[in-house]
DRENDREN-836462 format. One record per residue: x, y, z of N, C-alpha, C, CB in turn; residue in three letters. Coordinates in steps of 0.02 Angstrom, whole numbers, padded with zeros to 5 digits, always signed. Each point is the difference from the previous one (the first is absolute). Glycine has a CB too. Layout:
XYZXYZXYZXYZala
...
% end
This chain:
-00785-00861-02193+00069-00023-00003+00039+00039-00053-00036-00115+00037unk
-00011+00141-00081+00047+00026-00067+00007+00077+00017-00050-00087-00104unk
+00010+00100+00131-00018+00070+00037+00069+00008+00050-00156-00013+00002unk
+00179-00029+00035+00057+00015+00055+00062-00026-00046-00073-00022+00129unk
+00074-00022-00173+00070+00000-00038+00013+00049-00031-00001-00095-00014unk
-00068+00134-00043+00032+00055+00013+00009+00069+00015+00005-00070-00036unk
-00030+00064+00101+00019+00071+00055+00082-00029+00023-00154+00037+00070unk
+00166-00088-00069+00056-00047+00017+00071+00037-00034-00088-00120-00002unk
+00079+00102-00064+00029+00007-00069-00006+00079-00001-00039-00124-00065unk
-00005+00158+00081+00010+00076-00014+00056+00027+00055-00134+00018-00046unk
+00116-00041+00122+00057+00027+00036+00045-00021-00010-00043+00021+00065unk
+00057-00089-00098+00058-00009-00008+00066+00054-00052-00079-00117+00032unk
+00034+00120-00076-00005+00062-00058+00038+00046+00030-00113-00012-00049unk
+00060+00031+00084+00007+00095+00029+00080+00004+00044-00167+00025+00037unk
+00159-00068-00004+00069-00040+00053+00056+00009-00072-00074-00129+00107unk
+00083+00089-00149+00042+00008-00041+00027+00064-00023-00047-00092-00017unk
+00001+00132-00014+00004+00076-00024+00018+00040+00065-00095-00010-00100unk
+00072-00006+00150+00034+00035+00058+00080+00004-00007-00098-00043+00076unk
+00101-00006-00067+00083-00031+00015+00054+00022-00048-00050-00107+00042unk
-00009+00113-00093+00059+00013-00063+00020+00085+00015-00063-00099-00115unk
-00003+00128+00110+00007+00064-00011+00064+00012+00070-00148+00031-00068unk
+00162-00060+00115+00034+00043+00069+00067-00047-00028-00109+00032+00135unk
+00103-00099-00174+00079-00021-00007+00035+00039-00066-00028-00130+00054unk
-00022+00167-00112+00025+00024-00063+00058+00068+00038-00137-00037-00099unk
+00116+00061+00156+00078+00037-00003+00051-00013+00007-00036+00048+00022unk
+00030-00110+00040+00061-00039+00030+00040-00044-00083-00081-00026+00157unk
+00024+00015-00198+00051-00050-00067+00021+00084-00030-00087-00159-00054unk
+00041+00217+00046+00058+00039-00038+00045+00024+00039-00064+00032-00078unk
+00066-00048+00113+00066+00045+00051+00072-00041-00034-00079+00019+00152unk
+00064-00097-00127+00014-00062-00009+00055+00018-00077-00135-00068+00072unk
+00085+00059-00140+00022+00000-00046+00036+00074-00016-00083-00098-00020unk
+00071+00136+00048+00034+00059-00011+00086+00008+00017-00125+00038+00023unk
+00127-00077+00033+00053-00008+00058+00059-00028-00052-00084-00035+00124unk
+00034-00030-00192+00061-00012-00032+00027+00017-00062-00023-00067+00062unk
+00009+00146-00070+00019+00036-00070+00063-00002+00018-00092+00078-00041unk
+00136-00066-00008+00087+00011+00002+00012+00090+00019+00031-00113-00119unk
+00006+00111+00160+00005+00062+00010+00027+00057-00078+00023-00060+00141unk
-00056+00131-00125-00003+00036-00054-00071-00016-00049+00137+00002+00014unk
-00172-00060-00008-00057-00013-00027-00064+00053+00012+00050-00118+00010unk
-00067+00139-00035-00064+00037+00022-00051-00054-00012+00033+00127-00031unk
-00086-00116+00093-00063-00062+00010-00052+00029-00058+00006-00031+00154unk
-00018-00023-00192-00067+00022-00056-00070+00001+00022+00065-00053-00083unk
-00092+00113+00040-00049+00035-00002-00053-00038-00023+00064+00091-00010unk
-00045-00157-00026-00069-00044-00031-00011-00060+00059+00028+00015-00151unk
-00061-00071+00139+00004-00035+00041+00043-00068+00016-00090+00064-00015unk
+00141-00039-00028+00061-00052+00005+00011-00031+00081+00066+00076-00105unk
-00051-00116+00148+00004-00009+00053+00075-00021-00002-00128-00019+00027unk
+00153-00022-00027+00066-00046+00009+00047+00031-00064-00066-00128+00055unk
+00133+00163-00057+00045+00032-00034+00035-00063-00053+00016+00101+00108unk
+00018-00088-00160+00022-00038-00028+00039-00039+00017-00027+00056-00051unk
+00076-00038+00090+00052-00022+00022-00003+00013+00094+00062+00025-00140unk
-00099-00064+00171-00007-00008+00067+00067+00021+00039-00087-00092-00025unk
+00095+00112+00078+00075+00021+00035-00005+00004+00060+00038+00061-00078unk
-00018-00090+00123-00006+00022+00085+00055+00034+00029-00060-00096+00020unk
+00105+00129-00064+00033+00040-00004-00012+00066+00045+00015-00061-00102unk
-00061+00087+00106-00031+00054+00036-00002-00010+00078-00067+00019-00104unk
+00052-00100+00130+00021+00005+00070+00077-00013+00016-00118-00036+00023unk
+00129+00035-00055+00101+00004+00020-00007+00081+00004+00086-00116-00091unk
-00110+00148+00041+00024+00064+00003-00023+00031+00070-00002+00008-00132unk
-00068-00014+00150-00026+00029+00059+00067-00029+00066-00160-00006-00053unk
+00166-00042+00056+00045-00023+00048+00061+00036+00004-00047-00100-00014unk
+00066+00119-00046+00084+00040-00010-00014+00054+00020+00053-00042-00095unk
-00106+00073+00084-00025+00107+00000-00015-00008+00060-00067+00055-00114unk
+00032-00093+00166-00015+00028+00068-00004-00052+00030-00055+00095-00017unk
+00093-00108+00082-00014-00052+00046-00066-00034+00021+00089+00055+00026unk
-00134-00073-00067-00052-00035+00005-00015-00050+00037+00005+00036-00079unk
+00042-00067+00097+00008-00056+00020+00014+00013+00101+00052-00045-00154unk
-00018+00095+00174-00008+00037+00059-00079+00030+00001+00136+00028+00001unk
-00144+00018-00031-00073+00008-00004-00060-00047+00017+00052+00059-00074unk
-00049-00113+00038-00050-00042+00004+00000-00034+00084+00012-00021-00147unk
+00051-00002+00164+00013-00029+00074-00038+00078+00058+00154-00095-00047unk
-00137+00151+00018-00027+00047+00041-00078-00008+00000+00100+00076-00023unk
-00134-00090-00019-00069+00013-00030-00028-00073+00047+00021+00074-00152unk
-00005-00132+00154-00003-00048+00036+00013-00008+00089+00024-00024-00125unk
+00025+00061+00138+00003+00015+00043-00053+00057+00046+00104-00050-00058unk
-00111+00076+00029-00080+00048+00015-00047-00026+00011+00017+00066-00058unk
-00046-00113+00009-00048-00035+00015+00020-00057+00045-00050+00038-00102unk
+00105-00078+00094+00008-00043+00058-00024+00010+00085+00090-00014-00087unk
-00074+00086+00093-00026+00030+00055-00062+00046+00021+00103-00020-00010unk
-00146+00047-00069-00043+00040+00021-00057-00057-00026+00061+00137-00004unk
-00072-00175-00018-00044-00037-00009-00014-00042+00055+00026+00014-00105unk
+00026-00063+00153-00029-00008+00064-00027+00018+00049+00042-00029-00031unk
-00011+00099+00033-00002+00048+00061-00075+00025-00031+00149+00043+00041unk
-00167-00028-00099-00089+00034-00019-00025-00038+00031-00015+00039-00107unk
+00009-00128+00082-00051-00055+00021+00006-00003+00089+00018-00083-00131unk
+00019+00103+00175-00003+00010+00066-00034+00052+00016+00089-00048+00009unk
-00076+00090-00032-00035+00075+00036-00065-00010-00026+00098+00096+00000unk
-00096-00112-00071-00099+00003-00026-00044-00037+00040+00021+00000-00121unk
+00038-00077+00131-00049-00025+00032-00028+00009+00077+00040-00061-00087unk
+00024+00078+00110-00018+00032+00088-00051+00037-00015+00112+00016+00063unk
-00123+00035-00112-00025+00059+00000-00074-00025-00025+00118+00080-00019unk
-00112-00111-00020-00082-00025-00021-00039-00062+00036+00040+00037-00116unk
-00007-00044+00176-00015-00062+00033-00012+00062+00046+00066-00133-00033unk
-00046+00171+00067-00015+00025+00085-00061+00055-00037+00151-00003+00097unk
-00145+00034-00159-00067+00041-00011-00076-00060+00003+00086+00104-00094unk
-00063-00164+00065-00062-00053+00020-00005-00036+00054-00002-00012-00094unk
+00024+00037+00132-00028-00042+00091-00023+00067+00005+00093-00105+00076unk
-00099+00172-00080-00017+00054+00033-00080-00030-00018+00113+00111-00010unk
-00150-00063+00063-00081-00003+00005-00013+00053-00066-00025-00020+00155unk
-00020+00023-00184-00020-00001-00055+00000+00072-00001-00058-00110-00012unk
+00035+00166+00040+00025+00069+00006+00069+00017-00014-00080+00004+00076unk
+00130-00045-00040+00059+00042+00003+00021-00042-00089+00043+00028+00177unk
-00072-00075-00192+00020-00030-00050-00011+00044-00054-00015-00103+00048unk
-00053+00135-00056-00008+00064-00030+00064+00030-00020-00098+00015+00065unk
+00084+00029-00002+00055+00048+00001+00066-00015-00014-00062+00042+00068unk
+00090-00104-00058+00067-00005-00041-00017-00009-00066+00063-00048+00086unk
-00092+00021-00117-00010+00010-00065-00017+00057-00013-00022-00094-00013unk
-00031+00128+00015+00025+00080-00001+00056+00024-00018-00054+00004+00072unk
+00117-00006-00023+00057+00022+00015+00035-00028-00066-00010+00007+00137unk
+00007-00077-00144+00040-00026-00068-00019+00032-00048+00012-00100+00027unk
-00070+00100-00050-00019+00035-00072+00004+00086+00015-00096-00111-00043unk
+00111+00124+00092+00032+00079-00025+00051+00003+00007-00067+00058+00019unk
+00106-00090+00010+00099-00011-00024-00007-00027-00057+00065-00032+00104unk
-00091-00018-00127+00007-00028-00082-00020+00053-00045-00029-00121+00025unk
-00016+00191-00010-00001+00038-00049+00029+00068+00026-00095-00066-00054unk
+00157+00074+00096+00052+00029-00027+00018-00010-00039+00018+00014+00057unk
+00030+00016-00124+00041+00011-00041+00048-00022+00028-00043+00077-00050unk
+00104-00122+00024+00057-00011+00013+00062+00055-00034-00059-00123+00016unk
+00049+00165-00045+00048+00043-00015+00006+00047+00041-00010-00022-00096unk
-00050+00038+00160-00033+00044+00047+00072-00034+00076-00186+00009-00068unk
+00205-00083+00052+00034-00054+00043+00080+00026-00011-00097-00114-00019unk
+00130+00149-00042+00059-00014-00003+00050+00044+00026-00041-00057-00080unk
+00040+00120+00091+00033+00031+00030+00004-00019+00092-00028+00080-00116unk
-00023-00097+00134-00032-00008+00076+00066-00053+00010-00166+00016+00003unk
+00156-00069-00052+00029-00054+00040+00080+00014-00029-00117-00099+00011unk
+00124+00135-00070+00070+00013-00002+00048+00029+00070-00047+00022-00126unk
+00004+00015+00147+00038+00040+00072-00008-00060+00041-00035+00140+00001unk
-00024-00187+00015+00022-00031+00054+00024-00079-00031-00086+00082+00091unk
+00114-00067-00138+00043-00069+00004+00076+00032+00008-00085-00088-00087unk
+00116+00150+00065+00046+00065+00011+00020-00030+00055-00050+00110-00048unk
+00003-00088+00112+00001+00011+00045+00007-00078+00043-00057+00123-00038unk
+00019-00188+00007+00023-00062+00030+00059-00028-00012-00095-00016+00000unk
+00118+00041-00032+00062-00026-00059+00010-00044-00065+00029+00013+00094unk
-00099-00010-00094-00020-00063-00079+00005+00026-00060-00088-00057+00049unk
+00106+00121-00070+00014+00045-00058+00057-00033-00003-00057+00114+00008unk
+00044-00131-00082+00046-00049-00052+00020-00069+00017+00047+00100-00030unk
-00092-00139+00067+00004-00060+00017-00076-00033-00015+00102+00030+00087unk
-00093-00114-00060-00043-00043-00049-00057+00035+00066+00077-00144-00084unk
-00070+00154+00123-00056+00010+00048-00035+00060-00019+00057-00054+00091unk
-00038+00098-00127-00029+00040-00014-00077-00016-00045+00126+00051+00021unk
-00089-00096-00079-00059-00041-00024-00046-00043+00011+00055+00021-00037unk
-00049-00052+00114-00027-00037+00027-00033+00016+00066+00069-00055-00067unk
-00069+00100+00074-00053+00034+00038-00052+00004-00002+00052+00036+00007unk
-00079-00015-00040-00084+00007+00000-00035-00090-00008+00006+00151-00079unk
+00061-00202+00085-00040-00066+00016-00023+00006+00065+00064-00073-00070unk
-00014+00113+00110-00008+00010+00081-00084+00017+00023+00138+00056+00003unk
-00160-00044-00062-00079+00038+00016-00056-00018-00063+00067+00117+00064unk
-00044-00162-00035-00019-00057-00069-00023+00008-00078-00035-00047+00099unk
+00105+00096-00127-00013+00030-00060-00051+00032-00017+00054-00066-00020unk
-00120+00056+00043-00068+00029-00039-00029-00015+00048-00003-00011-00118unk
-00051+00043+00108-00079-00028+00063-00047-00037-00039-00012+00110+00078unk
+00026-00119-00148-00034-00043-00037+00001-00067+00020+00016+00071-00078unk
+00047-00080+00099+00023-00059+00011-00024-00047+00071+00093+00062-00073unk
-00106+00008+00124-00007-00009+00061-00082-00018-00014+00109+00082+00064unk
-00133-00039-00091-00100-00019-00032+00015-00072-00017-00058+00124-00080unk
+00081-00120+00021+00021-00091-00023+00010-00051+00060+00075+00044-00103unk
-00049-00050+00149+00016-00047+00063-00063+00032+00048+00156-00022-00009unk
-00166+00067-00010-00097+00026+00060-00041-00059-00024-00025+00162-00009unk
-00001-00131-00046-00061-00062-00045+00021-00055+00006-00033+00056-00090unk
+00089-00095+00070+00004-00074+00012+00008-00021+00058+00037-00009-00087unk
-00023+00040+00147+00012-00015+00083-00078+00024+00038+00157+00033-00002unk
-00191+00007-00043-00068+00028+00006-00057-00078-00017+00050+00154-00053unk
-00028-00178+00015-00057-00064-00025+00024-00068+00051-00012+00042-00157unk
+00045-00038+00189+00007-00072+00034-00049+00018+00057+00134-00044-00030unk
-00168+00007+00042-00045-00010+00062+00009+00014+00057-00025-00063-00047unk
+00007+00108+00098+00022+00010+00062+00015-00064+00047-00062+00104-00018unk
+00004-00147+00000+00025-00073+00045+00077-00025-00017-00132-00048-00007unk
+00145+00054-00037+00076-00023-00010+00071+00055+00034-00063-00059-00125unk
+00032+00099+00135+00053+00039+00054-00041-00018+00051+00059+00106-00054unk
-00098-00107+00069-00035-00018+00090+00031-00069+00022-00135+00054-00017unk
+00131-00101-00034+00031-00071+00020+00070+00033-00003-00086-00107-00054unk
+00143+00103+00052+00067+00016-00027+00016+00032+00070-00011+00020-00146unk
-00036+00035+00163+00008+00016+00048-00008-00029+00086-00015+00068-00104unk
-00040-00103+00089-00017-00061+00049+00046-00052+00011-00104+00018-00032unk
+00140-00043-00009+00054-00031+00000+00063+00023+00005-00066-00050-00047unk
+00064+00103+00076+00071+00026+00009+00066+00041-00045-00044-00093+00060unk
+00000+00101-00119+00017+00062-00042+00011+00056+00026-00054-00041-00066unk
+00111+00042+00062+00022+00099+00004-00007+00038-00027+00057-00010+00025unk
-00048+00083-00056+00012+00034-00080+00027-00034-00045+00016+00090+00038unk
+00055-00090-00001+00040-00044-00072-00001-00074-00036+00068+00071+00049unk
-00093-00114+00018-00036-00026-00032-00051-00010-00043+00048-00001+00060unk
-00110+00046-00045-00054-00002-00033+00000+00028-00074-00043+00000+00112unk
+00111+00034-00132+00032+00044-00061+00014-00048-00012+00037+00103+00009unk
+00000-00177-00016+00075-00014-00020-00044-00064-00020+00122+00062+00082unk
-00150-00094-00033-00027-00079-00010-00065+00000-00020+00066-00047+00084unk
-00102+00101-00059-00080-00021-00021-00001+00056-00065-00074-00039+00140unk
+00062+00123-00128-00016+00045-00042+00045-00011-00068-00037+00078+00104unk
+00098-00067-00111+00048-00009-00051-00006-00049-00057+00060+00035+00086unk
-00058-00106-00061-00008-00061-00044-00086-00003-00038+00102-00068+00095unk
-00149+00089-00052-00090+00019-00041+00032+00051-00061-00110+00011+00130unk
+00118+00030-00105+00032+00073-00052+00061-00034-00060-00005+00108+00127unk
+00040-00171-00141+00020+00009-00030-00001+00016-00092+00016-00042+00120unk
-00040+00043-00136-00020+00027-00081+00017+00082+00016-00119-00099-00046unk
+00079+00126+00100+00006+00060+00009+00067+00046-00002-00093-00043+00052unk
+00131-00004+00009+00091+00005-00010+00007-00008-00053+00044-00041+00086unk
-00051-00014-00136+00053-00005-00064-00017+00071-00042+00002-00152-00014unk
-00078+00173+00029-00011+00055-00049+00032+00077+00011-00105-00071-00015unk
+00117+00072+00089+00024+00045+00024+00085+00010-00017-00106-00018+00083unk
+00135-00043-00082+00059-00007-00009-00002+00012-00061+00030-00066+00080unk
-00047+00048-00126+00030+00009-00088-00024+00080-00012-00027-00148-00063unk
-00051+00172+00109+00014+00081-00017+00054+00044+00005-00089-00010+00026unk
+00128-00010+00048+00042+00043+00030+00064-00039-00042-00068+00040+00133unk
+00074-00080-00144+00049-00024-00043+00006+00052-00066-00026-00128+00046unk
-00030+00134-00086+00006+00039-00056+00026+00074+00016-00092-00074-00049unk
+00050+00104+00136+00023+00070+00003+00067-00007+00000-00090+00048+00059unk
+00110-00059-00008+00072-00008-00008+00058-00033-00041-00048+00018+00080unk
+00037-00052-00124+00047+00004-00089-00022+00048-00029+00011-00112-00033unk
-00064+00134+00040-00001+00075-00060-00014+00045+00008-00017-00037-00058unk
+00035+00054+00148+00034+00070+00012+00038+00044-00008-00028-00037+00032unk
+00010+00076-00067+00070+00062-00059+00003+00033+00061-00031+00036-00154unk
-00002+00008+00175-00039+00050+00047+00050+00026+00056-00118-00066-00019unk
+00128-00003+00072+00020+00000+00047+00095-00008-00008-00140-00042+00041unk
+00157+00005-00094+00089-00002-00003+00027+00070-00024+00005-00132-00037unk
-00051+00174-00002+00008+00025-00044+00031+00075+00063-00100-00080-00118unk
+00040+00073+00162-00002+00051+00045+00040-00007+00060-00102+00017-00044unk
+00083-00062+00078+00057-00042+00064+00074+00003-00002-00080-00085-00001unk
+00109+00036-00051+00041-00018-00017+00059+00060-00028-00086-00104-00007unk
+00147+00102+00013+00047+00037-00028+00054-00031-00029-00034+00072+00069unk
+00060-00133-00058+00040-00057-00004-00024-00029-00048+00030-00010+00103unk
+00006+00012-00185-00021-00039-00053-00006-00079+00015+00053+00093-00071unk
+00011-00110+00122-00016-00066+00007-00051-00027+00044+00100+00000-00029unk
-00139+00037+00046-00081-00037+00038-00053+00025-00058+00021+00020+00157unk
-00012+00001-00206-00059+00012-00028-00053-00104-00028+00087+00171-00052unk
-00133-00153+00038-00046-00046-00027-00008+00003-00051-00043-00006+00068unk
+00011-00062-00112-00008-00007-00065-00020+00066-00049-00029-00115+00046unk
-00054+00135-00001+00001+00067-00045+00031+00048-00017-00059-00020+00024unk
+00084+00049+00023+00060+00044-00001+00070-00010-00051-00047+00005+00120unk
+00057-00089-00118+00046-00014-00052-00037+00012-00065+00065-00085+00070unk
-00140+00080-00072-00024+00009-00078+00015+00049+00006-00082-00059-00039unk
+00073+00101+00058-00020+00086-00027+00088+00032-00007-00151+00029+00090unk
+00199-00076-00054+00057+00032-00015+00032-00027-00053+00006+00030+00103unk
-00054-00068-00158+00037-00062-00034-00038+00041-00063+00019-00141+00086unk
-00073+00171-00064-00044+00040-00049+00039+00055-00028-00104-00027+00061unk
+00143+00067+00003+00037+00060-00010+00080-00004-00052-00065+00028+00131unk
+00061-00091-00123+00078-00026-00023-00023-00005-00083+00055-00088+00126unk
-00109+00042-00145-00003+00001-00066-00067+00009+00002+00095-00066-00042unk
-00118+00126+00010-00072+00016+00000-00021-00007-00047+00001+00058+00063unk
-00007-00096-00110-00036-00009-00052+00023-00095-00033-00002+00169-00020unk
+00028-00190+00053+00033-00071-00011-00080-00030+00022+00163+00004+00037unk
-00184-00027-00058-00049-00033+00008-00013-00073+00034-00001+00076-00084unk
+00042-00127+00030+00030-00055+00010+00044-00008+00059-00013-00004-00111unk
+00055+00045+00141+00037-00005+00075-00054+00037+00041+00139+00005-00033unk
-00187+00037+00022-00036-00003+00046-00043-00055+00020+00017+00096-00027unk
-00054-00142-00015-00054-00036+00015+00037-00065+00028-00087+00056-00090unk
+00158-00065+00067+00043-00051+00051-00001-00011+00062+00055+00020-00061unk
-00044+00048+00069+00011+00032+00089-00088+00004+00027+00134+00106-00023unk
-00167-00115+00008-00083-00006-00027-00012-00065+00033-00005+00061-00129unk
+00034-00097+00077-00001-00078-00007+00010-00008+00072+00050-00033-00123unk
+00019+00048+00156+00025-00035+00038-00043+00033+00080+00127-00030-00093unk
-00133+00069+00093-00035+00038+00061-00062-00030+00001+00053+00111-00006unk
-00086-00150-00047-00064-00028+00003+00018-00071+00028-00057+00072-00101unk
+00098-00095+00061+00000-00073+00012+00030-00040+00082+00017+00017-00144unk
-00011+00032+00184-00011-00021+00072-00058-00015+00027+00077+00057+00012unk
-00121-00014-00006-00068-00008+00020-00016-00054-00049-00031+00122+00045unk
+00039-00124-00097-00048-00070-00028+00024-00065+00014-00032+00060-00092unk
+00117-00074+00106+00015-00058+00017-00015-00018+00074+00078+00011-00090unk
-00092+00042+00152-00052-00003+00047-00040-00022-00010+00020+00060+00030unk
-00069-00018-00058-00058-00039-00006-00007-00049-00033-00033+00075+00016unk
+00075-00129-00070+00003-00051-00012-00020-00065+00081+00090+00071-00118unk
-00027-00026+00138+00031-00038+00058-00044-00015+00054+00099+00051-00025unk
-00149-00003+00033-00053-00011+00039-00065-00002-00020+00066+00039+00061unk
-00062-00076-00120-00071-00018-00037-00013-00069+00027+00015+00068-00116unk
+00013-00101+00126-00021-00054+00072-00064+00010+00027+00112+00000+00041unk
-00076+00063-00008-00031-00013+00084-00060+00047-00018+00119-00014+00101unk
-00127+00060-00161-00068+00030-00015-00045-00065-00035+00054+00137-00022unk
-00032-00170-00004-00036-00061+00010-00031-00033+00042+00053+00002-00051unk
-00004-00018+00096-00033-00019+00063-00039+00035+00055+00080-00057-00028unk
-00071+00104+00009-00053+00059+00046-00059+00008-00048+00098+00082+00064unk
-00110-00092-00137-00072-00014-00022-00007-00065+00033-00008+00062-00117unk
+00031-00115+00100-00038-00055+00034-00039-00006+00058+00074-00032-00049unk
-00021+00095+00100-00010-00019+00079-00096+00043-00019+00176+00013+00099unk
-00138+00033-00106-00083+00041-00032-00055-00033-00014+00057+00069-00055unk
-00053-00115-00023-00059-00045-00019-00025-00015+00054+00037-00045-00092unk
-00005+00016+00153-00014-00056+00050-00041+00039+00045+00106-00076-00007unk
% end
């Protein structure tokens, strides 16, 4: 008993020091954000400034439309994050009904598209988005959801549509299951943990894509968050304190998300335990 309290007590430990070490940037970003402008950030381990100021996000708001930005950056994902979890999953559901050969071989196929280089990707698709008409529009950025962003993703919906039992598509099907059915009501809802994980990956690609606005895009007013950093970087390059604002604020979307859907990752351990 004393032996498992404490192996208990140690992970609990280790869990702690984890957490800290990945939240100590997010608090210095944090405390940095509220030096007074003209302050230079100190070199010892002072954390919190004498005189606290949130002064610095007014300023980001006045120097660059941030606030357009951010609705752009949301808007991206509004649309490439659904459209991934469709294609991955079509795509990792029809590679697992294949007979076990051809199942091979699409996996195969994924892991040598996943180790192309994506810088090897950007000219190719520059001409044919040119050529579709998506150069300098949101579609331009939202394309490669069309193909379900990555093949990692498509592996990810293989393996979890790979472990459900063949009898459970044989019944589904016996009963009058179609494809889309057998995607939508039976395969989909087993897989869910899988979706939520898939979703918050492709969620992250797309908020902190520099890459693609940078290149696509020509129209300051479609650019995305990153793009507003790096042009907020160019404006005052050495302001420290208005940088980590604009810092601040490009972070603190994704985390009030994931606040927001700490629910239902709850409830998907539970469904799990069970």
């Amino acid at each position: 008993m004393k032996a498992f309290s404490f192996r208990r007590t140690a992970v609990y430990l280790l869990r702690v020091v984890v957490a800290v070490i990945f939240l100590l940037p997010l608090v210095w970003m944090v405390a940095a954000s509220l030096y007074p402008p003209g302050v230079p950030l100190p070199t010892s381990l002072q954390l919190l400034p004498d005189e606290p100021t949130l002064s610095n996000y007014g300023r980001v708001w006045r120097l660059i439309p941030i606030g357009r930005f951010t609705l752009n950056s949301l808007l991206v994902v509004a649309l490439a994050v659904p459209i991934t979890l469709v294609i991955a999953s079509w795509a990792g559901l029809g590679m697992a009904l294949q007979p076990r050969a051809r199942q091979r071989l699409w996996v195969l196929i994924s892991l040598a598209v996943l180790m192309a280089p994506g810088i090897a990707l950007w000219s190719t698709r520059f001409f044919i988005y040119r050529y579709l008409g998506w150069y300098d529009t949101v579609w331009a950025l939202v394309a490669p959801a069309w193909m379900a962003t990555s093949p990692f993703y498509v592996l990810i919906f293989y393996r979890a549509f790979r472990r459900i039992p063949g009898a459970v598509y044989d019944m589904a099907r016996l009963d009058g299951a179609g494809v889309w059915q057998l995607w939508w009501l039976v395969a989909l809802p087993i897989v869910r943990p899988t979706a939520v994980g898939v979703a918050v990956l492709s969620f992250v690609y797309y908020w902190g894509d520099f890459i693609s606005p940078l290149l696509y895009l020509r129209s300051q007013s479609r650019y995305t968050l990153p793009v507003a950093l790096q042009l907020l970087e160019q404006l005052t390059r050495s302001d420290w304190a208005l940088l980590t604002a604009a810092a601040v604020w490009a972070t603190l979307i994704p985390v009030l998300i994931f606040i927001l859907v700490q629910p239902y990752f709850a409830l998907v351990g539970q469904e799990e335990k069970k």
